[in-house]
Backbone as CSV, one residue per row, in Angstrom:
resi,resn,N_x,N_y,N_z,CA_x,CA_y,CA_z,C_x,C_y,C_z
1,UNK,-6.388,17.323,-24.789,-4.962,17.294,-24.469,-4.307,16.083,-25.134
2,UNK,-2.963,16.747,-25.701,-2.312,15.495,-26.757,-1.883,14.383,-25.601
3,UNK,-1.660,13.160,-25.956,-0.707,12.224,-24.911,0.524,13.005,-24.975
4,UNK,1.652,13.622,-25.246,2.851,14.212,-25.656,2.729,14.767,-24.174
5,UNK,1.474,16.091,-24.098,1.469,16.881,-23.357,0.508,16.494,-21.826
6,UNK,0.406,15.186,-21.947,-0.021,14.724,-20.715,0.668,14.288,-20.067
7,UNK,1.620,13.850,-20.835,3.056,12.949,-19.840,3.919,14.314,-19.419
8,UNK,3.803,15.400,-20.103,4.752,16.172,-19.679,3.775,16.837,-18.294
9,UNK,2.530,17.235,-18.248,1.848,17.483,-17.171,2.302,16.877,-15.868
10,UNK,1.888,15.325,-16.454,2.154,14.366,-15.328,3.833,14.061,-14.379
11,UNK,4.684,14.291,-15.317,5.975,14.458,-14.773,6.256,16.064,-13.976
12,UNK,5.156,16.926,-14.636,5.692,18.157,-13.687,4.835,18.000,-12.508
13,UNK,3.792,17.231,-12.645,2.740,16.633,-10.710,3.813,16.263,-10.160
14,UNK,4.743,14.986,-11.064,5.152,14.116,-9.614,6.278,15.313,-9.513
15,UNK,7.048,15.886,-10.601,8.487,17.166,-9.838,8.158,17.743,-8.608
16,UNK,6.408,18.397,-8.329,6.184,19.223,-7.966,6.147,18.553,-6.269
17,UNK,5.670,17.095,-6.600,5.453,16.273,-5.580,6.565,16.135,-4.685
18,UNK,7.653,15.487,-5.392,8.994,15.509,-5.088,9.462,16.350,-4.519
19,UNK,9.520,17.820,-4.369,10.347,18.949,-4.268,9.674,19.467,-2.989
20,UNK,7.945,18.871,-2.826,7.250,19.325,-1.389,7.350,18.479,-0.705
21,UNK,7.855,17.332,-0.994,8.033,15.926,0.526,9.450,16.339,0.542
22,UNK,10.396,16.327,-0.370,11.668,15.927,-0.372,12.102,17.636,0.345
23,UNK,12.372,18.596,0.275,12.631,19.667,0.989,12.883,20.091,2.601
24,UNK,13.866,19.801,2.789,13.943,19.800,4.477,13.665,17.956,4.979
25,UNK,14.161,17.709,4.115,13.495,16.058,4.474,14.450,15.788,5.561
26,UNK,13.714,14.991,6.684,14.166,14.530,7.815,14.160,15.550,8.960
27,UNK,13.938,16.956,8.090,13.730,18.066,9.431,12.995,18.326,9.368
28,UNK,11.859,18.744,8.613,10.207,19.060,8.766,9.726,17.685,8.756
29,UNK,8.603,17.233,9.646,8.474,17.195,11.247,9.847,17.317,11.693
30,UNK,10.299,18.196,12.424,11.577,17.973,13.782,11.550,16.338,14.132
31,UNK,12.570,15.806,14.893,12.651,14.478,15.345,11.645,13.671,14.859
32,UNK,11.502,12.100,15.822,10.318,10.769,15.312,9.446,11.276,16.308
33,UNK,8.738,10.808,15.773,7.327,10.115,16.490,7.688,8.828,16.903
34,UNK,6.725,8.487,18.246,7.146,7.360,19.525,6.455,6.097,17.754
35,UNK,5.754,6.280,17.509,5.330,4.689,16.458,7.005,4.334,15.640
36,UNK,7.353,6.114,14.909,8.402,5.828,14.185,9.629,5.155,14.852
37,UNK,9.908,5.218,15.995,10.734,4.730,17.125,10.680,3.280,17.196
38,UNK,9.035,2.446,17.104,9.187,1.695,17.352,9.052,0.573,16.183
39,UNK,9.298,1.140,15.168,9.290,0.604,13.812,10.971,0.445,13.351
40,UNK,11.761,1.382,14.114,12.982,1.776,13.785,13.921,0.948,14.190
41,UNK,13.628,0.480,15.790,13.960,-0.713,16.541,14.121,-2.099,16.163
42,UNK,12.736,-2.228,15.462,12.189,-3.341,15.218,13.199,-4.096,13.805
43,UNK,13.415,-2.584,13.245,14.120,-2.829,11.247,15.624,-3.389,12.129
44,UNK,15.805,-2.236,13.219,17.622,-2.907,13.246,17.680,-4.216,14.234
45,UNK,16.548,-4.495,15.168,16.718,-6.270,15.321,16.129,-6.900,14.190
46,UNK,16.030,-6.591,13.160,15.689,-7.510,12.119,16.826,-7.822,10.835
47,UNK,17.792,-6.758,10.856,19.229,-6.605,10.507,20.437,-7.751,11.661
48,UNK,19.972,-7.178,13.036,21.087,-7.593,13.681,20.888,-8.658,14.217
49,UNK,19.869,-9.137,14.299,19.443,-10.646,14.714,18.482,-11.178,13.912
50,UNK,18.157,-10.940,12.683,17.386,-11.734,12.150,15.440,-12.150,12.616
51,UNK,15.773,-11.193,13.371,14.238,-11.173,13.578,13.082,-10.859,12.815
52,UNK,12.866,-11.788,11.844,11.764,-11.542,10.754,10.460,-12.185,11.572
53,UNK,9.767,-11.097,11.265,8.191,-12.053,11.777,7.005,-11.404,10.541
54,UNK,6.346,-11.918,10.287,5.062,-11.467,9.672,4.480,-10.295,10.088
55,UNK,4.083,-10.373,12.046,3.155,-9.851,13.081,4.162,-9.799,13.932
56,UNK,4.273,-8.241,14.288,5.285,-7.648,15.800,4.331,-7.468,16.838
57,UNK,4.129,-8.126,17.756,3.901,-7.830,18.968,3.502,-6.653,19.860
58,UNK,4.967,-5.795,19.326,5.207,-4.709,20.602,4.629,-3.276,20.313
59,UNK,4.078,-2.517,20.770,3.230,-1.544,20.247,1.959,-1.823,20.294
60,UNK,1.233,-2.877,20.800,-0.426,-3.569,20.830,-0.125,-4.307,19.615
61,UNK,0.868,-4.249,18.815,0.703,-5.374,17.347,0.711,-5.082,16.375
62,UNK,1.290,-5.107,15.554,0.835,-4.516,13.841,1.851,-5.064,13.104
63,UNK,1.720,-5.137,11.719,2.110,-5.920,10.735,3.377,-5.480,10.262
64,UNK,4.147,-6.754,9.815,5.224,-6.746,9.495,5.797,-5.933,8.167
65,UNK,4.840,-5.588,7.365,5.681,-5.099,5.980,6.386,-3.445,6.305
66,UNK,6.158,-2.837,6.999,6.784,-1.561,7.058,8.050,-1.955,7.764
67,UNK,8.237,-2.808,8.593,9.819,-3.072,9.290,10.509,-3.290,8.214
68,UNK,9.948,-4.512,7.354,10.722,-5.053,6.361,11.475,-3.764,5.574
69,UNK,10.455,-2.625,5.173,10.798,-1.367,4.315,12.055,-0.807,4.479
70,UNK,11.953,-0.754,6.318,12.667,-0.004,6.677,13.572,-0.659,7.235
71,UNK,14.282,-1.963,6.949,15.151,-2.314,7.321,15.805,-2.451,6.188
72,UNK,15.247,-2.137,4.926,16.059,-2.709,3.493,16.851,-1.147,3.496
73,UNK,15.340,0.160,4.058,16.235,1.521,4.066,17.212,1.731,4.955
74,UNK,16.980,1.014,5.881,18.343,1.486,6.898,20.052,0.214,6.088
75,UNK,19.549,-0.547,5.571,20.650,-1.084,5.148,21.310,-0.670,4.169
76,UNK,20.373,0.320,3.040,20.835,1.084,2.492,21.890,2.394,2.637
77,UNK,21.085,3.245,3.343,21.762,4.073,3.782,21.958,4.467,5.295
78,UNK,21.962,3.753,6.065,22.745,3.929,7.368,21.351,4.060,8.690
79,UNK,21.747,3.603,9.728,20.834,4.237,10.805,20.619,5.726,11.013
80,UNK,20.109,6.275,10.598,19.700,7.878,10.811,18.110,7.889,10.413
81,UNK,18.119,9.479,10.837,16.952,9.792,10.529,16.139,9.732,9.152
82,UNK,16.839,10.192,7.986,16.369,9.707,6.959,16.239,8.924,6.217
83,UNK,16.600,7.656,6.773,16.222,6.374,6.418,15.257,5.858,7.281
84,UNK,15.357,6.033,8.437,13.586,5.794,8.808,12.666,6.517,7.908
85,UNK,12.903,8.034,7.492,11.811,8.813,6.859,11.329,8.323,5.115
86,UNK,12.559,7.305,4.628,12.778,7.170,3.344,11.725,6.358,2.926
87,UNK,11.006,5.408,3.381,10.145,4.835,3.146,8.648,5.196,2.340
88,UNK,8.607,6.492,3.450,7.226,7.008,3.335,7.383,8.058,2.500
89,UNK,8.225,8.478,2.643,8.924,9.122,1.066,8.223,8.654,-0.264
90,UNK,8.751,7.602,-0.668,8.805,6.137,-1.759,6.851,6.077,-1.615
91,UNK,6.239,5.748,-0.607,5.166,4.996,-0.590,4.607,6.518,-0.727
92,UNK,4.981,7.757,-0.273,4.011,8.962,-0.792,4.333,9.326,-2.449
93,UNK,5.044,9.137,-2.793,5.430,8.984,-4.364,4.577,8.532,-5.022
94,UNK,4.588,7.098,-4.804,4.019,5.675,-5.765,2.353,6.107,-5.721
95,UNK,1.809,6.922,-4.256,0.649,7.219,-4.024,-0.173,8.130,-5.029
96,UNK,1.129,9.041,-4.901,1.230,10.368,-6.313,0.439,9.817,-7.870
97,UNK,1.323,8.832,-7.936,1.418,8.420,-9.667,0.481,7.444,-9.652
98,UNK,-0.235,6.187,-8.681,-1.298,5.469,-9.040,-1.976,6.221,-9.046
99,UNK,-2.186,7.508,-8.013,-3.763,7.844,-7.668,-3.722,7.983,-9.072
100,UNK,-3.087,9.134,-9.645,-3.084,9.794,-11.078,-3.127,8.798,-12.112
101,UNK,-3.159,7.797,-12.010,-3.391,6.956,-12.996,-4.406,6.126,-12.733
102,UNK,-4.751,5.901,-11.920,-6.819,5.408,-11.706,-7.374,6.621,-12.177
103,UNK,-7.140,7.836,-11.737,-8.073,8.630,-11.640,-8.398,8.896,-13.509
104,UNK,-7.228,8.655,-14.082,-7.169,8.774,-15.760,-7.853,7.252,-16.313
105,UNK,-8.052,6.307,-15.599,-8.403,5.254,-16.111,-10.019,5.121,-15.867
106,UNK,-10.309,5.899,-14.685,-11.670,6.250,-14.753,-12.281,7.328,-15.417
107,UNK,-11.435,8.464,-15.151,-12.436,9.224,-15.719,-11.938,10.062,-17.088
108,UNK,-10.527,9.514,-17.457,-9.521,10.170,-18.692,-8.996,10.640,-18.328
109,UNK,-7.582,11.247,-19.198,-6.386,11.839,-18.735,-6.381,13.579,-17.977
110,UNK,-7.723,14.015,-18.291,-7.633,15.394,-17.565,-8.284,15.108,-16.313
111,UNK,-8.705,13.912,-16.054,-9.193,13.662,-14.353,-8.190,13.289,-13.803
112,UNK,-7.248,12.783,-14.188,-6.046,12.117,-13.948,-4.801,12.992,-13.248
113,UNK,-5.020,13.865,-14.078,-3.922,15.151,-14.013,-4.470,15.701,-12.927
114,UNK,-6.087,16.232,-12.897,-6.439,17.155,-11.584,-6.446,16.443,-9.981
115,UNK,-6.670,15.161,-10.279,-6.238,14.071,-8.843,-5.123,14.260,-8.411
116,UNK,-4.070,13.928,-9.414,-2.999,14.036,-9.591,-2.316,15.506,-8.722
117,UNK,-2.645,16.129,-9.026,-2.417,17.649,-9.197,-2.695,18.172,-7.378
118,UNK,-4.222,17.779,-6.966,-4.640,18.025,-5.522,-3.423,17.447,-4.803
119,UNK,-3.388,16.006,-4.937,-2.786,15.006,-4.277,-1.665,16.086,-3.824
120,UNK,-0.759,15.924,-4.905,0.755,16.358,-4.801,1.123,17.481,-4.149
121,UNK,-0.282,18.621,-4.185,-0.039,19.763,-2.875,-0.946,19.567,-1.826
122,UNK,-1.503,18.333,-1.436,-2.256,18.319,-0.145,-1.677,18.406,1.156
123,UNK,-1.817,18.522,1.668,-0.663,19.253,2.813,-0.580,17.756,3.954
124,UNK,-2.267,16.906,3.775,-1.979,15.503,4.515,-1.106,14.704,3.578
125,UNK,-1.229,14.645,2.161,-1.084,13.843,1.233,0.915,13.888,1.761
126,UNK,1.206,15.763,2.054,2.519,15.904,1.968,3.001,15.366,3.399
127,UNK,2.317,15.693,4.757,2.608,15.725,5.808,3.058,13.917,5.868
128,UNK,2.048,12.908,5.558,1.622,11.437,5.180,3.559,10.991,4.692
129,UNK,3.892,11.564,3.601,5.220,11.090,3.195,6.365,11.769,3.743
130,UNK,6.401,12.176,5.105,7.310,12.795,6.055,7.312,11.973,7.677
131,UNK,6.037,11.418,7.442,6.306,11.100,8.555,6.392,9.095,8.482
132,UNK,7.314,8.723,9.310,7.513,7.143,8.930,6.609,6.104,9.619
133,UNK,5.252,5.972,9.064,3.687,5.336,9.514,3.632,4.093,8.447
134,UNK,3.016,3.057,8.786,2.940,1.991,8.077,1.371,2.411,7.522
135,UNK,0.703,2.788,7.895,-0.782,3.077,6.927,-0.089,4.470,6.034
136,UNK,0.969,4.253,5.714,1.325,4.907,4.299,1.425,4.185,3.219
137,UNK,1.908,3.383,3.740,1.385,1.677,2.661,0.559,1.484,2.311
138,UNK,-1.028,1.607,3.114,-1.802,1.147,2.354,-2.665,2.069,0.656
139,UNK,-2.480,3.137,1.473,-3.108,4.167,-0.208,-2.025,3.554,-1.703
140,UNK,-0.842,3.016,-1.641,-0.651,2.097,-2.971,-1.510,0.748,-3.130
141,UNK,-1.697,0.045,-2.287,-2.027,-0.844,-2.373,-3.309,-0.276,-3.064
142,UNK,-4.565,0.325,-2.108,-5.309,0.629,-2.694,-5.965,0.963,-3.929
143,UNK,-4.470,1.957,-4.762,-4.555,2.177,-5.994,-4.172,1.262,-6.814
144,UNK,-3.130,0.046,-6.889,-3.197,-1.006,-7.458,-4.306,-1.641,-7.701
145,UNK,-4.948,-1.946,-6.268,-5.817,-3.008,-6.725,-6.985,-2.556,-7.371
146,UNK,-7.314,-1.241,-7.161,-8.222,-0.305,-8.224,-7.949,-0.527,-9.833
147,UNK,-6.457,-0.696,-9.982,-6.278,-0.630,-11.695,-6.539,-1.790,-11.837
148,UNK,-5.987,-2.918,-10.918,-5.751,-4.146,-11.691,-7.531,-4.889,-11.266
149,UNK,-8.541,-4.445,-10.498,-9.868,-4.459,-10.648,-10.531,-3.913,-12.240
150,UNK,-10.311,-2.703,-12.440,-10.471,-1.979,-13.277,-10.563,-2.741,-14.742
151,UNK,-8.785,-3.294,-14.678,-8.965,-4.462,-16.004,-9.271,-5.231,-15.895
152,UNK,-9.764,-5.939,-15.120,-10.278,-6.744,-14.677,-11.791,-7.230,-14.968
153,UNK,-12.625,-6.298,-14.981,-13.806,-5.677,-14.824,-13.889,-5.907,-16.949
154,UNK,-13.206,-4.885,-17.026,-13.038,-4.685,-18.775,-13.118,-5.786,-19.375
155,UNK,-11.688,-6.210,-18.876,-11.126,-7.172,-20.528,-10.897,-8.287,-19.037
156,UNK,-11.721,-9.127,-18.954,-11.301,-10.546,-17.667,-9.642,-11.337,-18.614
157,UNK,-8.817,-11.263,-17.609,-7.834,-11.752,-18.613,-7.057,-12.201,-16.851
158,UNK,-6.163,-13.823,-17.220,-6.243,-14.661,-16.195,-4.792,-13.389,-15.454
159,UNK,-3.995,-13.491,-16.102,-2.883,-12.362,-15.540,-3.011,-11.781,-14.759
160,UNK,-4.009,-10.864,-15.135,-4.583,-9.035,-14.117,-5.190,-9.876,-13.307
161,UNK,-6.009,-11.090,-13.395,-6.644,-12.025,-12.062,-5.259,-12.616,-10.883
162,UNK,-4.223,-12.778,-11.036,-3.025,-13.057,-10.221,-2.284,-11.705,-10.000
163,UNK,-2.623,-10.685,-10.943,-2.047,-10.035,-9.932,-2.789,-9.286,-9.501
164,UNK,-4.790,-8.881,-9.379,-4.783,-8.579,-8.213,-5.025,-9.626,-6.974
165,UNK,-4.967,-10.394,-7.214,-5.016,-11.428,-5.923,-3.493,-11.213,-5.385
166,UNK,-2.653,-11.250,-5.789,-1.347,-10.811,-5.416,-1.650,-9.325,-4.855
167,UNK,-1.879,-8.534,-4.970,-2.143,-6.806,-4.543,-3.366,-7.624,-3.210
168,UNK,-4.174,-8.164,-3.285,-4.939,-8.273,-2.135,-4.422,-9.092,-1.025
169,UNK,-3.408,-10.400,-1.397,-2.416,-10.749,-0.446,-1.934,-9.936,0.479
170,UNK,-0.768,-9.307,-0.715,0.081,-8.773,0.000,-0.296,-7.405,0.697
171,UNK,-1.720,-7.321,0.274,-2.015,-5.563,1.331,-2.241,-6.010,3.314
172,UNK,-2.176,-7.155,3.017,-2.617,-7.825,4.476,-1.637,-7.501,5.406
173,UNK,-0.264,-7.021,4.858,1.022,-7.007,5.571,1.613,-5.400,5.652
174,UNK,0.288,-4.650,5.333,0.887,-2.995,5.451,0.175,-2.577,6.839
175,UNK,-1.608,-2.958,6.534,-2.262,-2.064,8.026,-3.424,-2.731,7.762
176,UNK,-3.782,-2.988,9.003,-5.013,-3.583,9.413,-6.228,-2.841,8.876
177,UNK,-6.758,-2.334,8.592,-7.698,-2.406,7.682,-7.439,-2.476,6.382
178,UNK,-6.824,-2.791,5.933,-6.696,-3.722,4.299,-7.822,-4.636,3.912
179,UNK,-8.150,-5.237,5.260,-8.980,-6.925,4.954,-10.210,-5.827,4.269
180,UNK,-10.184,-4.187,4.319,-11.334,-3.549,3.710,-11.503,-3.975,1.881
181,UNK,-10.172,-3.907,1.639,-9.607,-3.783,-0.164,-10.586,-5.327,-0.297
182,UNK,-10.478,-6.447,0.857,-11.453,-7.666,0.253,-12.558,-7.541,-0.211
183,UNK,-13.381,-6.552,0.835,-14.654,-6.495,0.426,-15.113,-5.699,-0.592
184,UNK,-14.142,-4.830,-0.779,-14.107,-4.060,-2.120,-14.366,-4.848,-2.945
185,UNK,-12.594,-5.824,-3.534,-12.550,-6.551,-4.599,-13.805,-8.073,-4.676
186,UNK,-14.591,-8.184,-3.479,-15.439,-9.170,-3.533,-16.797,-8.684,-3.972
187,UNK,-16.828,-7.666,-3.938,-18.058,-6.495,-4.236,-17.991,-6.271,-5.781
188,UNK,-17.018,-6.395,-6.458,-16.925,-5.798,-7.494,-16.832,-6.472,-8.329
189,UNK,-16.178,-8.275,-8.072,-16.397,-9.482,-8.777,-17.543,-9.450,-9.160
190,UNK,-18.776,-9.895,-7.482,-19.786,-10.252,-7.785,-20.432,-9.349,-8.737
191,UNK,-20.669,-8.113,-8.584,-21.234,-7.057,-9.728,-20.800,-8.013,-11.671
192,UNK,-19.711,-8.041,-11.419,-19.095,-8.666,-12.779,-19.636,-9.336,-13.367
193,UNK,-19.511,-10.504,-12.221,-20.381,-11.772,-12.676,-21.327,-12.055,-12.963
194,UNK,-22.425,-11.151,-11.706,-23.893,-10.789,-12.422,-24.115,-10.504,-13.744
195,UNK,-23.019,-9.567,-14.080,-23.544,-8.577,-15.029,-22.871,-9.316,-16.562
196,UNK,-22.324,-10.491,-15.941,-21.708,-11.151,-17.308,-22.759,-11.499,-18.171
197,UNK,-23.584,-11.988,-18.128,-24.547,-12.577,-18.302,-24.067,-13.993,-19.234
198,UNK,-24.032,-14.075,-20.705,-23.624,-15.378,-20.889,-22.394,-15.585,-21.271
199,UNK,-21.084,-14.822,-20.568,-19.899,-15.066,-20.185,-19.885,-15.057,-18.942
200,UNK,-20.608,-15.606,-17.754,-20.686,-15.274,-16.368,-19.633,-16.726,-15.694
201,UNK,-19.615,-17.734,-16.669,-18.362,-18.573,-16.104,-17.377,-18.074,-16.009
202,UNK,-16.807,-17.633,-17.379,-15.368,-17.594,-17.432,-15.232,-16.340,-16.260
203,UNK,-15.948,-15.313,-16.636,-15.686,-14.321,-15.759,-15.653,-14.703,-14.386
204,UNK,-16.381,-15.634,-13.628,-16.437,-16.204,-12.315,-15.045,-16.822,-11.850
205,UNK,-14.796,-17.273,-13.113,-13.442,-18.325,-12.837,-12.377,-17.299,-12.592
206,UNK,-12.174,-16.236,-13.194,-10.910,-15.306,-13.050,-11.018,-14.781,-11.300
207,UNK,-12.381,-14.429,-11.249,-12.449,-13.990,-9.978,-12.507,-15.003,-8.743
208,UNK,-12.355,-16.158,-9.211,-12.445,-17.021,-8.435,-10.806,-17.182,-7.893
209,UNK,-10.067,-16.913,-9.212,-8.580,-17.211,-8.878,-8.028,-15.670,-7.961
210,UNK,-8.854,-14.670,-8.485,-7.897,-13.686,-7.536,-8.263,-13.673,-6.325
211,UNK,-9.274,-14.963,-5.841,-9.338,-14.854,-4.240,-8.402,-15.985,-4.233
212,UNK,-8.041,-17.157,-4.912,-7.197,-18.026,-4.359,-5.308,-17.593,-4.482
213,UNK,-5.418,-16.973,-5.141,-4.244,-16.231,-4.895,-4.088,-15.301,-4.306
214,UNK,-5.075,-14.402,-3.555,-5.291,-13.448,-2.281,-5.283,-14.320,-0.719
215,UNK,-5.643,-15.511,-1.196,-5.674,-16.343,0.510,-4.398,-16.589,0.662
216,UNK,-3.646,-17.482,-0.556,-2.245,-17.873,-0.854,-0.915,-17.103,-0.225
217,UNK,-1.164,-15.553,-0.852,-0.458,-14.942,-0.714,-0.534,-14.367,1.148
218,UNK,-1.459,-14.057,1.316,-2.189,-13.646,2.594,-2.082,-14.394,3.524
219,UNK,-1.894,-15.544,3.580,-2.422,-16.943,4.152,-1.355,-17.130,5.637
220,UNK,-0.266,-16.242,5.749,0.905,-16.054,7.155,-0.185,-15.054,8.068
221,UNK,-0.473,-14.045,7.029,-0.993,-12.942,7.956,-2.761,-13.559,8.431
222,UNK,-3.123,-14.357,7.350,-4.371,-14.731,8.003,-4.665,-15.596,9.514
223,UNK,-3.077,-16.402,9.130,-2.777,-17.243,10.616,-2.607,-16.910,11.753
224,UNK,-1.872,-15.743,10.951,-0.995,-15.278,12.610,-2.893,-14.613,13.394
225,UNK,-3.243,-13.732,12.485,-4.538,-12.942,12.797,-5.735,-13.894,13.852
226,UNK,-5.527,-14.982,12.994,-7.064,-16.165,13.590,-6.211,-17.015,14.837
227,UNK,-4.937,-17.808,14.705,-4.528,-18.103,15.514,-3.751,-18.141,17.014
228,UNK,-2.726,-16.689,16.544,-1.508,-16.733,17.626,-1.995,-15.404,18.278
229,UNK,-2.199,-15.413,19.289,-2.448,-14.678,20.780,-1.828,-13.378,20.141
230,UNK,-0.478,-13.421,19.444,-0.026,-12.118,19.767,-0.180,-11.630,18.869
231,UNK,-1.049,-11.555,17.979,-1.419,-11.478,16.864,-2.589,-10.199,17.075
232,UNK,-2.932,-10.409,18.569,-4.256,-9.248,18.933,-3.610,-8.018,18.819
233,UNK,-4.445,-7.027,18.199,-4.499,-5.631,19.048,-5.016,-5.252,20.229
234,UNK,-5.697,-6.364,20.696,-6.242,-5.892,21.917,-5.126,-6.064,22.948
235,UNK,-5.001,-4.881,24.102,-3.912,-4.466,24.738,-3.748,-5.451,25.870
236,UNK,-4.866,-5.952,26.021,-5.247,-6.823,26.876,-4.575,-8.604,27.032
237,UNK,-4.139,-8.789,25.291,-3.940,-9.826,24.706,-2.090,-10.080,24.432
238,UNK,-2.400,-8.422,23.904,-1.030,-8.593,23.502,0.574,-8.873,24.649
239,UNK,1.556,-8.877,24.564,2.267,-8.720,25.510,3.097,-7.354,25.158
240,UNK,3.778,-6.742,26.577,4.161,-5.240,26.000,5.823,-5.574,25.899
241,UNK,6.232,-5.454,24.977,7.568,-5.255,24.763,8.573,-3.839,24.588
């Protein structure tokens, strides 16, 4: 397959993608879900009083980057229903086009296309960008830090080392199991490094920086996590708001 006719493939995945989330959007699922409710709350005291936090409390606890989402969407286009839904919209999209582009970086452009291709009519993949959940966040993250591992791995170059330490930061602030993407990207250094053999410095050193720019970036959500009480999921810990 020419590149010409891969990009045109790939733009008719994501059309196809588009046209099965976006269709009835905001009415297939009918109304929120009690999480989407309390994510929804959270975006307009964060509009109307400034309530930014890293770590929300209320709900047993969970992380701040999906309020943030959805308070930039509700400022956009208004308190309603489809601006709570708009988010996961966006984050089932972006999900669309990394997967499809790891999947071409691993295995070439016709693995790429058929990932690609499942994804965009999976019916979780579709259900996932309808409904407004903060572990919709994490499958980008995921696929980022896959590419920018990927070059990583290849060609060690200090750049792709900041930004996936940047992608491993900032996944700390979508859903609690993220801290998984660490052991990934710590799994996959060490392999590197082993396998450098007599480039095993330099290569150490890159990977050395995408953990110090993964703590850096990470380093609110690591606090709030190790230090502040309300920081637990445990129901026990948390306070109920």
């Amino acid at each position: 397959m020419t590149r010409g006719w891969g990009l045109i493939a790939a733009a008719a995945i994501l059309l196809l993608a588009g046209v099965l989330r976006f269709a009835a959007f905001g009415e297939t699922p009918p109304g929120l879900q009690h999480d989407e409710m309390f994510k929804a709350l959270e975006a307009r005291q964060l509009l109307s009083a400034g309530d930014f936090r890293v770590f929300y409390p209320s709900n047993q606890g969970h992380e701040g980057g999906y309020v943030w989402l959805l308070a930039v969407s509700t400022a956009l286009l208004g308190a309603n229903v489809v601006a709570i839904k708009f988010p996961a919209f966006v984050m089932g999209m972006l999900t669309v086009a990394l997967t499809m582009r790891l999947g071409a970086r691993l295995g070439g452009r016709a693995v790429g296309l058929a990932v690609g291709g499942l994804l965009a009519v999976s019916m979780w993949g579709i259900f996932v960008s309808r409904v407004s959940l903060r572990a919709g966040m994490l499958p980008v993250f995921t696929a980022l830090l896959g590419l920018c591992v990927i070059s990583l791995v290849r060609r060690p170059r200090g750049l792709m080392a900041v930004a996936a330490g940047a992608v491993m930061g900032a996944a700390l602030y979508t859903y609690t199991s993220s801290f998984a993407l660490w052991a990934a990207a710590g799994t996959a250094g060490l392999i590197a490094v082993v396998s450098a053999r007599g480039a095993w410095r330099r290569t150490a050193g890159r990977w050395m920086l995408v953990a110090v720019i993964g703590v850096a970036v990470g380093l609110p959500m690591i606090v709030a996590r190790l230090s502040d009480p309300e920081a637990s999921t445990d129901p026990a810990r948390s306070p109920a708001h």
